[in-house]
Structure formats: structure tokens, C-alpha cells
C-alpha positions in Angstrom: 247.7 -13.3 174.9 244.0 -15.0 174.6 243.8 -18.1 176.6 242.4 -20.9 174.3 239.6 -23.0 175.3 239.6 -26.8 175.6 237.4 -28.4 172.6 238.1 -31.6 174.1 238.7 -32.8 177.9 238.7 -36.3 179.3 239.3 -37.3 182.4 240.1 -40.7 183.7 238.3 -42.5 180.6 237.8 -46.0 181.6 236.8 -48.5 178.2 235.2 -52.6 178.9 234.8 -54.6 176.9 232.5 -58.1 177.2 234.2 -60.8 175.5 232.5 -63.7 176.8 233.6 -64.6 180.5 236.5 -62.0 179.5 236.6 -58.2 180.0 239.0 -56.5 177.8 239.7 -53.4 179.2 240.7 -51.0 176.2 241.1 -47.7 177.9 242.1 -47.8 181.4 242.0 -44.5 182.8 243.1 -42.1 179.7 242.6 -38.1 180.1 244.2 -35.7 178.0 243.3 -32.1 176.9 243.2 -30.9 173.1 243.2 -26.9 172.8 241.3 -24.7 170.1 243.2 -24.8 166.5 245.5 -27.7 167.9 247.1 -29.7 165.1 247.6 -33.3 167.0 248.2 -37.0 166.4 246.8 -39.9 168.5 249.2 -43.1 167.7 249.7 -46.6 168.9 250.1 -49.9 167.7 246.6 -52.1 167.1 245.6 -52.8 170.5 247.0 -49.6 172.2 243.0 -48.1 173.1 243.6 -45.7 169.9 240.6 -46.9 167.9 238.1 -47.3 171.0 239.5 -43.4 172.1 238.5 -42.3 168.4 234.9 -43.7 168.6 234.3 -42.1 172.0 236.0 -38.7 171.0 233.8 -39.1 168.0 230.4 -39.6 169.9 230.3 -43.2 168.0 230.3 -45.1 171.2 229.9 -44.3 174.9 233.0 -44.5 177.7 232.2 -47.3 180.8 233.3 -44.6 183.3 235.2 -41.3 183.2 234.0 -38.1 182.0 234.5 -36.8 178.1 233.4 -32.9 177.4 233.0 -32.3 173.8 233.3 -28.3 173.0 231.6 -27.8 176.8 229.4 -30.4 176.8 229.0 -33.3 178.5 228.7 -36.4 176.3 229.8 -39.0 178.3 226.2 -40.2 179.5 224.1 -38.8 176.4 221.8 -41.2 175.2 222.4 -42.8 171.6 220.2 -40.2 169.7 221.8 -37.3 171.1 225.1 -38.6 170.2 223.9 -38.6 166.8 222.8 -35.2 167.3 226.0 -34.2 168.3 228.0 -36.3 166.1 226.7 -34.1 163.0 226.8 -30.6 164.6 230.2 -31.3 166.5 232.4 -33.3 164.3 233.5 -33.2 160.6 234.7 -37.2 159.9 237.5 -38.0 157.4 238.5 -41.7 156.8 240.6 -43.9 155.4 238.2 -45.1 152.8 236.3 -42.3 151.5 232.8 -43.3 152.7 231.4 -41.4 149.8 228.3 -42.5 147.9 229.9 -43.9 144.5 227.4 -42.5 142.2 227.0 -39.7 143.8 228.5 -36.0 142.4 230.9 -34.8 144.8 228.3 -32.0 145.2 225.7 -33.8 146.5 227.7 -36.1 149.1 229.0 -33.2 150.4 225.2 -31.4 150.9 224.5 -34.7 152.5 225.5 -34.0 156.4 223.4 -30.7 155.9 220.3 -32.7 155.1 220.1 -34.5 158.1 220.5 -30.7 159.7 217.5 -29.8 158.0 219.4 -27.0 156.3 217.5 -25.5 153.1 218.4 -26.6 149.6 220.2 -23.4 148.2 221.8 -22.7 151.5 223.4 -26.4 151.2 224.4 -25.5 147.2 226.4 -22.6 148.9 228.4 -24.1 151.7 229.0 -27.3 149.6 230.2 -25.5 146.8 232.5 -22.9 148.8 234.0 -26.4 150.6 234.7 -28.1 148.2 236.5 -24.9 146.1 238.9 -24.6 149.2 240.5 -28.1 148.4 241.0 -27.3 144.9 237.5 -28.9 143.3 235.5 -26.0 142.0 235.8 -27.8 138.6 234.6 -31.0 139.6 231.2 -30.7 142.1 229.2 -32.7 139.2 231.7 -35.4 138.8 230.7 -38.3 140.4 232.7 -40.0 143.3 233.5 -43.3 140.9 235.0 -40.9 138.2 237.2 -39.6 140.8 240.9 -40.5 141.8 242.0 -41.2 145.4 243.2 -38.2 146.3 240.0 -36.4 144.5 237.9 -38.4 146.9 239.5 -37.6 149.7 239.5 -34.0 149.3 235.5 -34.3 148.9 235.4 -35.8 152.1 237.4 -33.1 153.5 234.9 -30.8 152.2 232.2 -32.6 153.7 233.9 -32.4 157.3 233.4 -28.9 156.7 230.5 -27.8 155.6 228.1 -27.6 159.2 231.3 -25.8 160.6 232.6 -28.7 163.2 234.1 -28.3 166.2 236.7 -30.5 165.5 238.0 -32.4 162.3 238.6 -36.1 163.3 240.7 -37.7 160.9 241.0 -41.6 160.9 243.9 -42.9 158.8 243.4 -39.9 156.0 245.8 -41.0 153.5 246.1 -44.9 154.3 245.0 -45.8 150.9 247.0 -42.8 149.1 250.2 -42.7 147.5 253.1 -40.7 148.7 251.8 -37.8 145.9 248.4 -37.2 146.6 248.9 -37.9 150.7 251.1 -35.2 151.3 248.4 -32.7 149.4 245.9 -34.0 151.8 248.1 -33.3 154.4 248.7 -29.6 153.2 245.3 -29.0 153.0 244.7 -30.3 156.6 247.6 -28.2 157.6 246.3 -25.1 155.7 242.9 -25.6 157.5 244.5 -25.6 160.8 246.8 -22.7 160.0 244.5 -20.3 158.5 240.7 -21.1 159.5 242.1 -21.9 163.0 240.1 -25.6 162.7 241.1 -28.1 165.5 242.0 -31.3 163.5 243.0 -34.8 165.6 244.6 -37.7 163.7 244.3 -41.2 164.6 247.5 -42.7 162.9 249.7 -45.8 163.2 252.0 -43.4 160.6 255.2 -42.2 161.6 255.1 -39.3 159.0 251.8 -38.1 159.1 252.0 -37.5 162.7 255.0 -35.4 162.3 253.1 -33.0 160.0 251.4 -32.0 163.8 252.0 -30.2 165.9 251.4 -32.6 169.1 251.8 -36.4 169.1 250.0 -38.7 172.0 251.3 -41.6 172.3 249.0 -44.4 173.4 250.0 -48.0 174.7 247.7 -51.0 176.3 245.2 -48.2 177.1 247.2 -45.8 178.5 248.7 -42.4 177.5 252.5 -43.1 177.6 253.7 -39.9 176.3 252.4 -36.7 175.1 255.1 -34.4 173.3 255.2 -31.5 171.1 256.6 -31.7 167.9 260.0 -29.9 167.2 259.9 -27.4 164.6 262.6 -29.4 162.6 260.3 -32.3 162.6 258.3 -29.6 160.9 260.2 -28.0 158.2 258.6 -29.4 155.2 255.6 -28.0 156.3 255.8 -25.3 154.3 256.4 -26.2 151.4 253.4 -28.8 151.5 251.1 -25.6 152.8 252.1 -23.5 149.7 251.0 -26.5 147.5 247.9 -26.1 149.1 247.5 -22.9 148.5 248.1 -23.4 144.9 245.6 -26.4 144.5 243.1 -23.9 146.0 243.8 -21.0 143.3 243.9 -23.4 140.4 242.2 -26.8 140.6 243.1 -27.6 137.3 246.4 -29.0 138.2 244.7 -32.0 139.0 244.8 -32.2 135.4 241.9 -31.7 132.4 238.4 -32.8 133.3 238.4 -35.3 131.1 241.3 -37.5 132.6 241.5 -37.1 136.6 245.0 -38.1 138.2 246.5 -41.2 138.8 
């Protein structure tokens, strides 16, 4: 059996911050492992360290001591610009609210990370189409964002995670301002990625039931890792079901319904 490699390693990651005459200590000696094609959840409650571990696993802010190896690099003392630099090669970012360009085509905001690549124009047509016809929008790339619904915008910035082929997915809140409908296809479609391109997909949640779509759950608390479990396959069984929708939503976009009245 082929041993998968560590994307991510951190080792006794140590967060301060100034407040004042006050140091607030947010991460107080985390380190924790996430494989190759993992499928895992980071939770805690606000305060837990979650949100400062997010920005440091995604290269948005720097750790006060410890070490953090992104995908065999070290990043833990890189200067701001090659963060960025890293940041865009490295890691495809999904959030809670969209953070698409409003009048914008869901082409175009999807070529967008591959600008700042330098990648050429026809090349960035290609990928950005192909991405965003595996989450079910071939029929929509020249709609723009604002004419989109929620779960429609989401699944364009899915498709913009992908498109400079990340080492890792990080996925902030993904379907926070979704309803029930349109969060569990965006989960499938995360799911789907994981399970057949094999991409390594992290979840920063405060939600019960999008963590238990994973396949690992870390479990953060006053900046400490307090537990770090796999998910039992019963946990699991709707998965599925929800993967198959997936599936479907990539064959035939139109179930979103006619181009002229996108979904609730």
C-alpha cells in the first residue's frame, strides 16, 4: 500500500496576540498532521484558535513560533510576498461569502487567480471553463455573479479553488449562508472532489453536520487540539447519496433550472 505524504505538518504552533498591555495567546502549542486526499474538519467554538489556525494554514498570517510545512515547504518564516506567492499556487480558498466580483461572469472570476499567475489568456479560458463544468455550470460561465443564486455562487468559487491545481482546498464556513438544499450539493461536490480527483480539502466549521460529511474531525479548544477522531462510517452513510447528486449536477447542469430563472 502507497504511503501518503503529509500536505500539511505543524509542530508546536504558538499564536500572540498584542492587545494593548494584554497578550492573547490564540494557539498555544497546536501540531497536527493532514495526509494527501484527506477529507477533514477543524471545529471549535469562537475563541477556540480555529480562525487564527485557518489564516496561518492558509499563508494569510504568520505563526509567533513553531514550525508549519505547507506541501514540503517551509512557510513559517516566509516573508509577506512569498506568502502571497504561495498562497495562489498552494491553496484554492472557498468562503462563506462568496468573495466573487458581482458584475463579474462566473468565467472571468474564475480566470482571475490565473492572472496573477501570469497564465496566458486561452490557457485560463480552458481551465476556467473545464472547472467550472465539473460543478454543474457549463451553461452559465457568462452569467454574471449578481444574476446568480447562492448555491450558483458558491459552486463558482469552488471552481475557482481549482483552477491553478491547489495543494489543498481550504474551506471557511462553505455553506453558512446556504439553505439546507443547495448546502448539501456543495457538500457533495466537495465530497466528489475528494473522492475522485483525490484533492485534500480542510473545513473550518462551527457546524455539527458539515463536519460529519468528513472523514476526520479536530477538535480545537482555548488554542489547543482537544481531540482528533475519525469519523465512523455511520456518521457517514448519507454520503452517498449526496455524491451521486453530484454526479448528476455535473452531467446535467440544467437542473439548476432554465437559464432564464436560476434557483431559489
Amino acid at each position: 500500500m502507497t504511503t501518503r505524504k503529509a500536505v500539511i505538518e505543524i509542530l508546536d504552533l504558538v499564536k500572540t496576540y498584542q492587545m494593548g498591555d494584554v497578550q492573547v495567546r490564540a494557539l498555544r502549542g497546536v501540531s497536527l498532521k493532514i495526509l494527501e486526499r484527506e477529507l477533514v474538519a477543524i471545529m471549535g467554538p469562537s475563541g477556540s484558535g480555529k480562525s487564527t489556525l485557518m489564516n496561518i494554514i492558509g499563508c494569510l498570517d504568520k505563526p509567533t513560533s513553531g514550525r508549519y510545512r505547507l506541501d514540503d515547504e517551509d512557510v513559517s518564516l516566509m516573508d509577506d510576498n512569498r506568502l502571497a506567492l504561495v498562497r495562489n499556487r498552494k491553496i484554492g480558498f472557498v468562503f462563506q461569502s462568496f468573495n466573487l466580483l458581482s458584475r463579474t461572469s462566473a468565467l472571468a472570476n474564475v480566470e482571475l487567480p490565473m492572472v496573477y499567475n501570469h497564465i496566458p489568456r486561452k490557457e485560463r479560458h480552458r481551465r476556467a471553463t473545464a472547472a467550472l463544468q465539473s460543478v454543474g455550470l457549463g451553461d452559465r460561465l457568462h452569467h454574471k455573479s449578481n444574476e446568480l443564486s447562492g448555491g450558483q455562487q458558491q459552486r463558482v468559487a469552488i471552481a475557482r479553488s481549482l483552477v491553478n491545481d491547489p495543494s489543498i482546498i481550504l474551506a471557511d464556513e462553505p455553506t453558512g449562508n446556504l439553505d439546507s438544499k443547495s448546502g448539501a450539493e456543495i457538500m457533495a461536490i466537495f465530497q466528489r472532489l475528494n473522492e475522485e480527483k483525490g484533492i485534500t480539502i480542510v473545513f473550518v466549521t462551527h457546524e455539527p453536520e458539515i463536519a460529519q460529511h468528513t472523514r476526520r474531525i479536530i477538535r480545537l479548544s482555548d488554542g489547543h487540539v482537544i481531540s482528533d477522531e475519525r469519523v465512523a462510517d455511520q456518521k457517514r452513510a448519507g454520503e452517498r447519496a449526496y455524491s451521486v447528486r453530484a454526479r448528476d449536477l455535473t452531467r446535467d447542469s440544467t437542473v439548476e433550472q432554465d437559464n432564464n430563472q436560476p434557483e431559489v
